[in-house]
C-alpha positions in Angstrom: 83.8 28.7 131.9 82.5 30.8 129.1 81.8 29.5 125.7 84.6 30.5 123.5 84.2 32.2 119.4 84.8 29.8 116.9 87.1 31.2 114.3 89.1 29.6 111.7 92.9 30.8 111.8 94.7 31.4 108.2 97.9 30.0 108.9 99.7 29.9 105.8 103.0 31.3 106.2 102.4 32.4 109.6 105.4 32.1 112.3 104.6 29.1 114.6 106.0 27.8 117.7 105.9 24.4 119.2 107.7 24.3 122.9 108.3 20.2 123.4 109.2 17.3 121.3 107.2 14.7 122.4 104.4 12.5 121.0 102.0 15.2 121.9 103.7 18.2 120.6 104.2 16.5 117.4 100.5 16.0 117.1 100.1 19.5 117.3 102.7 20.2 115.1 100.9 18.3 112.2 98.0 20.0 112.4 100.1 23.4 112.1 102.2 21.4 109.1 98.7 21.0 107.4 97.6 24.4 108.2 100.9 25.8 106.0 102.2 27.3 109.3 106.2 28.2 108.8 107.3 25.8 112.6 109.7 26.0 114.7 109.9 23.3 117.6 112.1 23.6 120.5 113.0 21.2 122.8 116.0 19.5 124.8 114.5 16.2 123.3 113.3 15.1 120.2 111.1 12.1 119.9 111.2 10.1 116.5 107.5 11.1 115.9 108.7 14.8 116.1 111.5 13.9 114.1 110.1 12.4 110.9 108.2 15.5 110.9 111.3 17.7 110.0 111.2 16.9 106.3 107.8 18.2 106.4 108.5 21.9 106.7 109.1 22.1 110.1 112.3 23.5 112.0 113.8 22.0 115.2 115.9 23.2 117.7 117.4 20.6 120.4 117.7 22.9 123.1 115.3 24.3 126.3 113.0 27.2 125.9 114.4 30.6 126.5 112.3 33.2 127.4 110.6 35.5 126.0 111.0 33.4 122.7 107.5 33.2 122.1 106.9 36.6 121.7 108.4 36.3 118.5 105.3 34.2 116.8 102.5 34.7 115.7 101.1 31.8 117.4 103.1 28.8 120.1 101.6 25.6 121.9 103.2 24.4 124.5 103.4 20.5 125.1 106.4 19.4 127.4 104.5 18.2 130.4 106.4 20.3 132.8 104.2 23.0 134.6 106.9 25.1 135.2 108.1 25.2 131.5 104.8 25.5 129.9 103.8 28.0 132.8 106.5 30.3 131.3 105.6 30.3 127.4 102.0 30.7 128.6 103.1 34.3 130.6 105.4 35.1 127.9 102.9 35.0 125.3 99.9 36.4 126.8 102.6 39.1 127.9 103.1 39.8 124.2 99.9 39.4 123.0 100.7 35.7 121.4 97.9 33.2 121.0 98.8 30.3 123.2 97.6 26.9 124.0 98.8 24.7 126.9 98.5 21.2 126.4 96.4 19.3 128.9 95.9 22.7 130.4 93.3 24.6 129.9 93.5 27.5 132.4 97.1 28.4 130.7 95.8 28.8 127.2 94.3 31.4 125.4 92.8 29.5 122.6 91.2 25.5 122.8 92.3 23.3 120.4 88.8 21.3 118.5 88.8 18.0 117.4 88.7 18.4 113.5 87.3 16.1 110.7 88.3 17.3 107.6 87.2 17.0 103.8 89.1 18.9 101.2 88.1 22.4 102.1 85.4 21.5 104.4 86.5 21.3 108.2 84.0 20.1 111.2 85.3 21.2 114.3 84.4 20.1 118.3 85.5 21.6 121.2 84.6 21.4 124.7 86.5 24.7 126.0 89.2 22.4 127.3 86.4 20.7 129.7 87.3 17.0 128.0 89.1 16.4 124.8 87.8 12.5 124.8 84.4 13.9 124.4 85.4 16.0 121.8 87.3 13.5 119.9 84.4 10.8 120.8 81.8 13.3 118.6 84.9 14.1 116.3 84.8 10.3 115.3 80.8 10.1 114.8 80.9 13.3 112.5 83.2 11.6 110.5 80.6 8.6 110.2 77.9 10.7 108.9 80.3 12.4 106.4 81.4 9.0 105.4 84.5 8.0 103.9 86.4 9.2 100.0 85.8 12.9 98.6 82.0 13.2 98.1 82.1 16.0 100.6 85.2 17.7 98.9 83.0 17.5 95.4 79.9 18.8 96.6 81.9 21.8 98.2 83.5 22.3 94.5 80.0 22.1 92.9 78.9 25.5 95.5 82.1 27.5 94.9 81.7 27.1 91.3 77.8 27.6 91.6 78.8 30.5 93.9 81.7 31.8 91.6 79.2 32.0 88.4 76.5 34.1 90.5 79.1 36.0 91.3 80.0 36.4 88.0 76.8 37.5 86.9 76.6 40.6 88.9 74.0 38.2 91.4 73.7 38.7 95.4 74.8 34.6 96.7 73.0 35.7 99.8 69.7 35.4 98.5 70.0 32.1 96.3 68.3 28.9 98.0 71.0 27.3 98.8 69.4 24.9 101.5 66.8 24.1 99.2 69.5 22.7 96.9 71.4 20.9 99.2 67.8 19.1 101.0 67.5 18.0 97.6 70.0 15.0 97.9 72.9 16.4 95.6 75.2 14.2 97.9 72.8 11.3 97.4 73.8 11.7 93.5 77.2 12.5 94.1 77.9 9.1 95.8 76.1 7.6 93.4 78.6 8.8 90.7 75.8 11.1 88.7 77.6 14.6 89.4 76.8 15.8 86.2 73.2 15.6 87.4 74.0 17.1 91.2 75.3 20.2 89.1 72.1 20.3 87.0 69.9 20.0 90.1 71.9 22.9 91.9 71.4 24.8 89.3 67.5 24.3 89.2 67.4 25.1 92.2 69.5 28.2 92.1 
């Protein structure tokens, strides 16, 4: 298998489609939900984890897949545990051009989905090309060790975009600004220490 190319998809508003109602395809639904996907699940039955989900944005149908649904979205995962179902909304989509993922299937998707840790804006993702999710989510879990715990990450990340915005405001390249040298020089150490006030000052030094 062939590494795949890490890209970040811009979901907001973006038709989604979730085939399945169960425990898994409601995980995958949150992660849509968060992503500001417009979702639409489908599926004969609808577990209470699925369920609860519906006052968070997303649409259900009880029903069973019809094809070529999927062709209709912009992106659909596929989590009902029957070969035969997700076999379908895997040919329909890749028939149509559809990015599709296959739960627990990796041959039948055309996109993996990485274990994320999140902070604010910042997002650490690990995949393993569909070889083992467990070892993805196992390094998942460490990352989100080292980033540690609260919003310090989500502040530092403010602290760039803002150094970023005012460079950009004064007619400045941001390619060129040393912005490894600022971040080696323990800003988050400050940050968690509560002295932001001086993690701006020493970015900007260092800028």
């Amino acid at each position: 298998m062939t590494g795949g190319y890490p890209v970040t998809l811009l979901m907001e508003g973006r038709t989604c489609l979730v085939v399945g109602g169960g425990r898994v395809a409601a995980r995958k639904a949150v992660g849509l939900l968060d992503a500001g996907a417009a979702l639409h699940m489908v599926a004969p039955v609808i577990s209470p984890e699925a369920e609860v989900l519906a006052g968070s944005g997303l649409t259900i149908e009880r029903r069973p897949y019809r094809s070529p649904e999927a062709a209709s979205y912009r992106l659909v995962v596929t989590a009902t545990g029957d070969p035969e179902v997700d076999g379908t909304v895997f040919r329909d989509a890749e028939a149509a051009g559809v990015w599709v993922n296959a739960a627990d299937d990796p041959v039948a998707c055309s996109f993996h989905l990485p274990a994320v840790a999140r902070r604010g804006p910042v997002s650490v993702a690990v995949s393993t090309g569909g070889a083992s999710p467990a070892l993805a989510s196992w390094l998942r879990d460490r990352i989100e060790t080292v980033l540690g715990p609260g919003s310090d990450i989500e502040v530092l990340a403010g602290l760039l975009s803002e150094a970023r915005a005012a460079l950009q405001a004064a007619g400045r390249s941001t390619e060129g600004a040393n912005w490894r040298e600022a971040l080696d020089s323990d800003m988050l150490g400050l940050i968690r220490a509560g002295h932001i006030d001086q993690a701006r000052e020493r970015l900007r030094a260092c800028l």
